[in-house]
C-alpha positions in Angstrom: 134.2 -2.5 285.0 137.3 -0.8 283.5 138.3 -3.5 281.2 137.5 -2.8 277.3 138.3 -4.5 274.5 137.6 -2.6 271.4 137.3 -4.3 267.3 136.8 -2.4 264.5 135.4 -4.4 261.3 135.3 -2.0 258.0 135.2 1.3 260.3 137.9 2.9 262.4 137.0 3.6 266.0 138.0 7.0 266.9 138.8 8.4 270.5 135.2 10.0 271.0 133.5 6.7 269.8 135.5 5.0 272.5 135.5 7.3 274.9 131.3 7.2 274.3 130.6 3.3 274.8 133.0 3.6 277.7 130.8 6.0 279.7 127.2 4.2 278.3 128.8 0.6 279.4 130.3 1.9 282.9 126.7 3.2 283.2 125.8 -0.6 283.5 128.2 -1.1 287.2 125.2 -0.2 289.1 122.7 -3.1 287.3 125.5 -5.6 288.6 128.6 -5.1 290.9 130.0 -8.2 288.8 131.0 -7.2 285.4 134.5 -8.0 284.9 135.2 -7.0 281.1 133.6 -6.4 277.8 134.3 -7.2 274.2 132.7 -4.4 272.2 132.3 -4.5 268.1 131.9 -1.4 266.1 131.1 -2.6 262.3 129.7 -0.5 259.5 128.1 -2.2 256.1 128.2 0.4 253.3 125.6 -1.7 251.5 122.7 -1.4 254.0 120.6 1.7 253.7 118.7 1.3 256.6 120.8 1.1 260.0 124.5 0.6 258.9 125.9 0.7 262.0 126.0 -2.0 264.2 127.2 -2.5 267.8 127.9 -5.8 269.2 128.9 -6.1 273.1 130.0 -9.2 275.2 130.1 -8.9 278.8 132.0 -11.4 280.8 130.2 -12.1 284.4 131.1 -14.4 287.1 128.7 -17.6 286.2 128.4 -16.8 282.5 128.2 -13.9 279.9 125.7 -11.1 279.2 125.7 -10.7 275.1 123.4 -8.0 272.9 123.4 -6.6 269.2 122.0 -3.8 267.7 122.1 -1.8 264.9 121.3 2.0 264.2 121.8 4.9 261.6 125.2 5.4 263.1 127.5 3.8 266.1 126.3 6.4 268.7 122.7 5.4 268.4 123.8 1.7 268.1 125.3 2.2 271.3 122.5 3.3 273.4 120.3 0.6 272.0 123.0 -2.4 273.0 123.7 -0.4 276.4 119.6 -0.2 276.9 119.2 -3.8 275.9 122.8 -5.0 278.4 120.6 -3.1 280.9 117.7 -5.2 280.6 119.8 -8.1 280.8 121.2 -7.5 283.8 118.3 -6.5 285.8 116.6 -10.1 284.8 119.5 -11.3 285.7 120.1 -9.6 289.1 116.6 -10.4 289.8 117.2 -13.9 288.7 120.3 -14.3 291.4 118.0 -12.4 294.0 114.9 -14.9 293.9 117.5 -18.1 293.8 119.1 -16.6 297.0 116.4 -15.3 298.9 114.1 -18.2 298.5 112.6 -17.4 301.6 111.0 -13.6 300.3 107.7 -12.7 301.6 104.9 -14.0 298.8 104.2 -10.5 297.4 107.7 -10.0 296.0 108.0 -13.4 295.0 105.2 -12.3 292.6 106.4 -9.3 291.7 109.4 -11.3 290.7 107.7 -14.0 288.6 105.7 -11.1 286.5 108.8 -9.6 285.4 110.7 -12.8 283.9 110.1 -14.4 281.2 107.8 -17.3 281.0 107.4 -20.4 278.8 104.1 -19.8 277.5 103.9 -22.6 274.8 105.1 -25.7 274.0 105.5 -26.8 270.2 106.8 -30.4 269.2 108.0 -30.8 266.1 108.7 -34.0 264.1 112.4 -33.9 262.9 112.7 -34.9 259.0 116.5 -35.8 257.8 116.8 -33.4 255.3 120.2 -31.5 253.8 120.2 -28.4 255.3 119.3 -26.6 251.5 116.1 -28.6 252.1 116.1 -27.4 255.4 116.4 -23.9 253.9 113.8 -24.4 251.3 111.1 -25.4 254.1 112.0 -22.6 256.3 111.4 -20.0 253.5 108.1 -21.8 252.8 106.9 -21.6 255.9 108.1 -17.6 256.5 110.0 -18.6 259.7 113.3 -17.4 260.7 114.9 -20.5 261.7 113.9 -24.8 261.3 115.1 -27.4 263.3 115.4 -30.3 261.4 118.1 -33.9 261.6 120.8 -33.4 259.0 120.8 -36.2 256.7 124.9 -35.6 255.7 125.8 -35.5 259.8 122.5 -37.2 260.9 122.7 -34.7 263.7 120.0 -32.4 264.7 120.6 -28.6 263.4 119.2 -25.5 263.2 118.8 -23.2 260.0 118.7 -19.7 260.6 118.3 -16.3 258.4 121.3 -14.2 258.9 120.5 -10.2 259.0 123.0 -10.1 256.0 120.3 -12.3 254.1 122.5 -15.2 254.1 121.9 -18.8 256.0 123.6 -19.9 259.5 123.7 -23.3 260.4 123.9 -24.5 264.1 124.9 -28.0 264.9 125.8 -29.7 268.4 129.9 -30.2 268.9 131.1 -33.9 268.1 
């Protein structure tokens, strides 16, 4: 991958910033031959004590994209937690193409395959209220989630309220 694009959003990226996420994310080549550019944002929030800096990096791929966040107490430790969490991405990933390929793998590392993904462990069904989405806000606090689904009563749509790491509310709803 030799294709970077770079935003800075209330911080100015210097050459050795740069030059740093450049050789963590080129690091990444040998998880997957595929990568064909990345978006990479450097912010900084002066108002947040604990982990100021945050890193966000978008990887473009073939059949999709490859997208992590992290923050840390500056951009260089940001950096090696997004390029450590990319990395486990694209291993699940390559082993995801792998196993679809090579259906035809010996049983033993069919199973070795299955323990490392991810699994569906629980099903919850939940009965979808219209509500406004401050309702929807109100319930979620109450029960101490990070996100409700619930049918918005002004778009009679089905959304999803989430807590924003900024403290403020996100609101998801499906493209008309």
């Amino acid at each position: 991958m030799n294709i970077y694009q770079f935003i800075g959003r209330h911080i100015e990226i210097t050459d050795a910033m740069r030059n740093y996420a450049q050789e963590k994310l080129a690091k990444l080549d040998r998880f997957s031959n595929q990568i064909m550019d990345a978006k990479v944002v450097m912010s900084y929030s002066s108002n947040k004590k604990v982990n100021p800096a945050k890193v966000e990096v978008q990887i473009n791929v073939p059949h999709g994209i490859v997208r992590a966040e992290e923050s840390g107490a500056d951009s260089y430790a940001a950096i090696d937690l997004v390029t450590d969490k990319l990395e486990r991405q694209l291993k699940r990933l390559k082993g995801r193409f792998i196993s679809r390929r090579n259906e035809d793998l010996p049983e033993i590392y069919q199973e070795e395959q299955a323990e490392e993904e991810p699994q569906i462990v629980r099903i919850k069904k939940h009965v979808l209220r219209p509500m406004s989405a401050e309702d929807a806000a109100l319930q979620m606090d109450a029960l101490g989630h990070d996100f409700y689904m619930f049918l918005n009563s002004d778009s009679n749509l089905i959304s999803v309220i989430y807590l924003r790491d900024d403290g403020h509310y996100g609101l998801i709803e499906p493209k008309k």
